[in-house]
C-alpha positions in Angstrom: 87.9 60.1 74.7 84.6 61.5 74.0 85.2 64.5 76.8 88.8 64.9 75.8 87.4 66.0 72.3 85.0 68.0 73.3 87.2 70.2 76.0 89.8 70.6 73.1 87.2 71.3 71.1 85.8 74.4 73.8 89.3 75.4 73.7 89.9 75.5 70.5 87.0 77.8 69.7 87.8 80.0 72.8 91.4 80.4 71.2 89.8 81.0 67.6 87.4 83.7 69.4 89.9 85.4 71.0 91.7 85.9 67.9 89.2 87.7 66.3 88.0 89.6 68.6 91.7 91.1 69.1 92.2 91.2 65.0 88.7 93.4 64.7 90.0 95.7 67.8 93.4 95.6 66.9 91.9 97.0 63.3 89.8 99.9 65.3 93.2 100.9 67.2 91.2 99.9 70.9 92.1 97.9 73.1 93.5 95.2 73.6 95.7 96.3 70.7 97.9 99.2 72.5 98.8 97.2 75.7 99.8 94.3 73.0 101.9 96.8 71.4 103.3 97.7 74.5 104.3 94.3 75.5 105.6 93.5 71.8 107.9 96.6 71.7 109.5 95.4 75.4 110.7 92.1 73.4 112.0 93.9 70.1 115.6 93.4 68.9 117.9 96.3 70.3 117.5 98.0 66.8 114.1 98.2 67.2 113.6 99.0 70.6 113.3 102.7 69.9 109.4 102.4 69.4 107.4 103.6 72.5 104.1 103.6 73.1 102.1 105.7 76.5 99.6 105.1 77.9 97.4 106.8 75.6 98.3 105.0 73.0 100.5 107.5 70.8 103.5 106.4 69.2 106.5 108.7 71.0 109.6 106.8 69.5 110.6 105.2 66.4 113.5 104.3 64.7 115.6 106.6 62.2 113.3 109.6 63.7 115.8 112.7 64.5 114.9 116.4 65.1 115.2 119.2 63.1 115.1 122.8 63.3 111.3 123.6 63.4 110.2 126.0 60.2 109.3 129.7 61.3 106.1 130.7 61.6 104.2 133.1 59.0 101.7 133.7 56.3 103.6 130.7 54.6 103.3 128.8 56.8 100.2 126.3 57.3 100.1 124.6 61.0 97.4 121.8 60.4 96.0 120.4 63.5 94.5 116.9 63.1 92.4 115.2 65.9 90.2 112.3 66.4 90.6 108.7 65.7 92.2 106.2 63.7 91.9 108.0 60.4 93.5 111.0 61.6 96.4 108.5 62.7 98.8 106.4 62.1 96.2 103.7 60.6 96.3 104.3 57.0 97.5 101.6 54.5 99.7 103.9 52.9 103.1 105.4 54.2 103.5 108.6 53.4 106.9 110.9 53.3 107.8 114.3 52.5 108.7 115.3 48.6 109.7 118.3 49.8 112.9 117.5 52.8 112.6 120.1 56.1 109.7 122.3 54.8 106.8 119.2 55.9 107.8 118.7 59.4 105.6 117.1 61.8 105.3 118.5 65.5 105.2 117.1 68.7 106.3 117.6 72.8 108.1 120.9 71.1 110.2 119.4 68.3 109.9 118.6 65.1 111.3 115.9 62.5 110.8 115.9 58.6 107.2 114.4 58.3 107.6 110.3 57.1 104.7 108.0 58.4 104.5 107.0 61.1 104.3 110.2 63.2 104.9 110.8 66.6 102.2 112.2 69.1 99.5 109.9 67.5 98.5 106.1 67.4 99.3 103.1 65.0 102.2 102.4 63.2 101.3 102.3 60.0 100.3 105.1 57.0 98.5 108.6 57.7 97.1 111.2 55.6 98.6 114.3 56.7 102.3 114.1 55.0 100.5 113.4 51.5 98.2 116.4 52.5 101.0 118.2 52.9 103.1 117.5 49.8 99.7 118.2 47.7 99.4 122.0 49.8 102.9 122.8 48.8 103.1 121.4 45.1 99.7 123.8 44.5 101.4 126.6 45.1 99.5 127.3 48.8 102.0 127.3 50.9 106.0 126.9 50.9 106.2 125.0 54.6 104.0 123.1 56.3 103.7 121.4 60.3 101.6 119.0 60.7 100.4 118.6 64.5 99.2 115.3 64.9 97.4 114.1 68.0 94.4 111.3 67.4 94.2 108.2 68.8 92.6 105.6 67.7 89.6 103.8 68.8 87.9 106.8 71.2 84.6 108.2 71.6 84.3 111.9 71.6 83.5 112.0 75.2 87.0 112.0 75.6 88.0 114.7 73.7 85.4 116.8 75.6 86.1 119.0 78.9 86.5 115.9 81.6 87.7 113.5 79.3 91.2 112.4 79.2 92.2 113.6 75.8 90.8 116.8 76.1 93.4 117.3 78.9 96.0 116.0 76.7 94.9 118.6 73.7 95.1 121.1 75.8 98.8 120.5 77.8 100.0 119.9 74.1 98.7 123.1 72.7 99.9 124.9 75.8 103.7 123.9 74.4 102.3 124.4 71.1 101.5 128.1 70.8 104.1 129.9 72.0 105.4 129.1 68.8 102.8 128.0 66.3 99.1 129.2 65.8 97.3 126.0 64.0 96.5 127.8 60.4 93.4 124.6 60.1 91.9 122.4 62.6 90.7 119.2 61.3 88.6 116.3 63.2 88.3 113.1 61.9 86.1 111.2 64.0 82.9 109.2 64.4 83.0 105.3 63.8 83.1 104.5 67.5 80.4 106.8 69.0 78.3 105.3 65.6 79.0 101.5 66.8 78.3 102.3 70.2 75.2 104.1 70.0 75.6 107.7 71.0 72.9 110.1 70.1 72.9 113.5 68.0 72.2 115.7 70.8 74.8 114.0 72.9 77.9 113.7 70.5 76.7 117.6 69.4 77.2 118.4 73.0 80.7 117.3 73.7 82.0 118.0 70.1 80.9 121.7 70.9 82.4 121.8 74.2 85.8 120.3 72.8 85.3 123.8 70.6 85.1 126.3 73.6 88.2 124.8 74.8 90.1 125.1 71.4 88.9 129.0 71.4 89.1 129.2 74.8 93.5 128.6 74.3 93.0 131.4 72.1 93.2 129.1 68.5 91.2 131.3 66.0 91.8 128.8 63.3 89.1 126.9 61.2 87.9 124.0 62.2 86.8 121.4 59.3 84.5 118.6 60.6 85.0 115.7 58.2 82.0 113.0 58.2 83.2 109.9 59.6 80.9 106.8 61.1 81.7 104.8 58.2 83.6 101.0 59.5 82.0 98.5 57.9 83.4 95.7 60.3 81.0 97.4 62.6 77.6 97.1 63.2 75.0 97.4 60.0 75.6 101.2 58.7 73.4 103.5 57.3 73.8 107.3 56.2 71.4 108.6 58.1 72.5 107.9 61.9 72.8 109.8 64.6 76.6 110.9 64.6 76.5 111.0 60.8 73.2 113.5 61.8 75.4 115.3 64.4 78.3 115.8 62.2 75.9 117.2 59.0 74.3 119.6 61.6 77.9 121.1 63.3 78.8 123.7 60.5 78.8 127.4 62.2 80.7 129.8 60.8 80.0 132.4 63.7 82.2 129.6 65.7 84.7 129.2 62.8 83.3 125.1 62.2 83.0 124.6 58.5 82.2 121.0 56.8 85.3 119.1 55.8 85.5 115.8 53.8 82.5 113.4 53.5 84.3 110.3 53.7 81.6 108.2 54.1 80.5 109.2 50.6 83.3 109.4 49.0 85.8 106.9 50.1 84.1 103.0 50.0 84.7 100.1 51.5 87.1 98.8 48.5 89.3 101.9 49.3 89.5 101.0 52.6 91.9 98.7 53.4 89.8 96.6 56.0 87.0 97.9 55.1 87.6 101.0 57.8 91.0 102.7 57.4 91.9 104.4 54.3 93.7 102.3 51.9 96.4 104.1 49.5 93.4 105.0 47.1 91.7 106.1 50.4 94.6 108.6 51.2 94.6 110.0 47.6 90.9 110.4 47.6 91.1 112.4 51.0 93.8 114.2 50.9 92.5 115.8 47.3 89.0 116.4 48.6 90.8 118.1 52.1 93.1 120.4 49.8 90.4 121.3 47.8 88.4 122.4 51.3 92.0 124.0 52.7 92.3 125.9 49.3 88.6 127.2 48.9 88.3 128.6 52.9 91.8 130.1 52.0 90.7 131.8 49.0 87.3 133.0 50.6 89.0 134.2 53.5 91.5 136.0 51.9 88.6 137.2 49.4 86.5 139.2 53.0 89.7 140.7 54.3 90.3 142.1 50.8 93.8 140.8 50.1 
């Protein structure tokens, strides 16, 4: 009786384990959660079988998604390229949608759809930033259409996104289909929490995060990119301000190679606007997306400012 207990006991706490090691993954966007995914979407009701999910992780179908004619290009026009990881996706606690029909449109494999959360060509299923971005670009008077380009995955160290890593490639196939019509107007990275958790140093995350760079320019992309400070996930190990990524990040700013400092999220959004302590809850969004248009507004003005317009 004794031993029965005890092995439903071991079981038990394997089970209860198991379960919370998948809930705090499943939270970061790593694995095991897109493979679950995966498997759940193969056993969805006909109606929802329409979400797809590669092997990278990025949402390529959902329901009620249809195309529509992409907006044209021009000084109007903002094309906001957003990389990195799960708070550059689809991970946000807050849905957003377009106030403003066809003119927010969200890009990817070519087409485009009116931009509603989630979006296509990044991970999770949930809320993002970008579509609330947008609406606040347009309703200041910036700009009167805006694509949003959206291609982070959750969960990933920026050794991926570096020449040799599997993302990189990715970036770069997608931006080969990308500008023949659209130059990105702003490039913004979002990322940090994992190399912070798992240790990497400044020199190293400097190192690939500046070779990720040379392949932007090297496709010829001219555009800005805003480095927002991210190591903040308080499921994870014990943070402090001043680690190594957080270091790394504070130290990229060059404006000979077009890098300029975006949001400080760790500062400014907290744990209690976060909706698992990680990913950006709806006062989250609202807090970053007003600090990101504030950045998008001020290098716009400054830039227009030194080419005297």
């Amino acid at each position: 009786m004794i031993a029965k207990f005890v092995r439903f006991a071991v079981v038990a706490l394997v089970v209860v384990l198991a379960f919370l090691y998948g809930a705090v993954r499943d939270h970061q966007g790593q694995w095991p959660a897109n493979p679950i995914r995966r498997f759940e979407a193969e056993w969805r009701t006909p109606a929802e079988r329409r979400i797809e999910i590669d092997n990278l992780g990025r949402l390529v179908a959902y329901p009620h998604k249809s195309d529509v004619a992409c907006p044209a290009a021009g000084p109007r026009t903002a094309v906001i390229l957003a990389i990195g990881q799960s708070n550059a996706s689809n991970e946000a606690g807050e849905r957003g949608k377009s106030h403003h029909g066809a003119n927010i449109v969200s890009w990817f494999e070519g087409k485009c759809q009116i931009a509603e959360s989630p979006l296509l060509g990044t991970s999770g299923e949930r809320g993002e930033s970008w579509t609330t971005l947008a609406n606040k670009l347009i309703e200041a008077g910036a700009y009167d259409k805006v694509v949003i380009v959206p291609l982070a995955i959750g969960g990933t160290k920026v050794e991926r996104w570096a020449p040799g890593g599997n993302l990189f490639a990715m970036l770069m196939q997608q931006l080969d289909k990308l500008t023949p019509t659209y130059q990105p107007t702003h490039i913004v990275w979002v990322q940090g929490e994992e190399d912070r958790s798992q240790g990497t140093d400044t020199a190293a995350y400097r190192q690939r995060f500046l070779g990720l760079v040379d392949g932007l320019r090297g496709k010829g992309l001219r555009a800005p990119i805003f480095v927002t400070r991210a190591t903040f996930c308080e499921p994870d190990s014990p943070w402090v301000r001043e680690n190594p990524v957080g270091i790394a990040l504070d130290q990229m700013p060059d404006p000979t190679k077009g890098i300029y400092a975006g949001v400080d999220t760790d500062r400014l959004i907290s744990a209690e606007d976060r909706m698992d302590g990680c990913h950006f809850g709806g006062r989250g969004v609202a807090i970053f997306t007003d600090a990101m248009k504030d950045v998008i507004l001020a290098w716009d003005g400054a830039n227009r400012e030194q080419k005297g317009q």
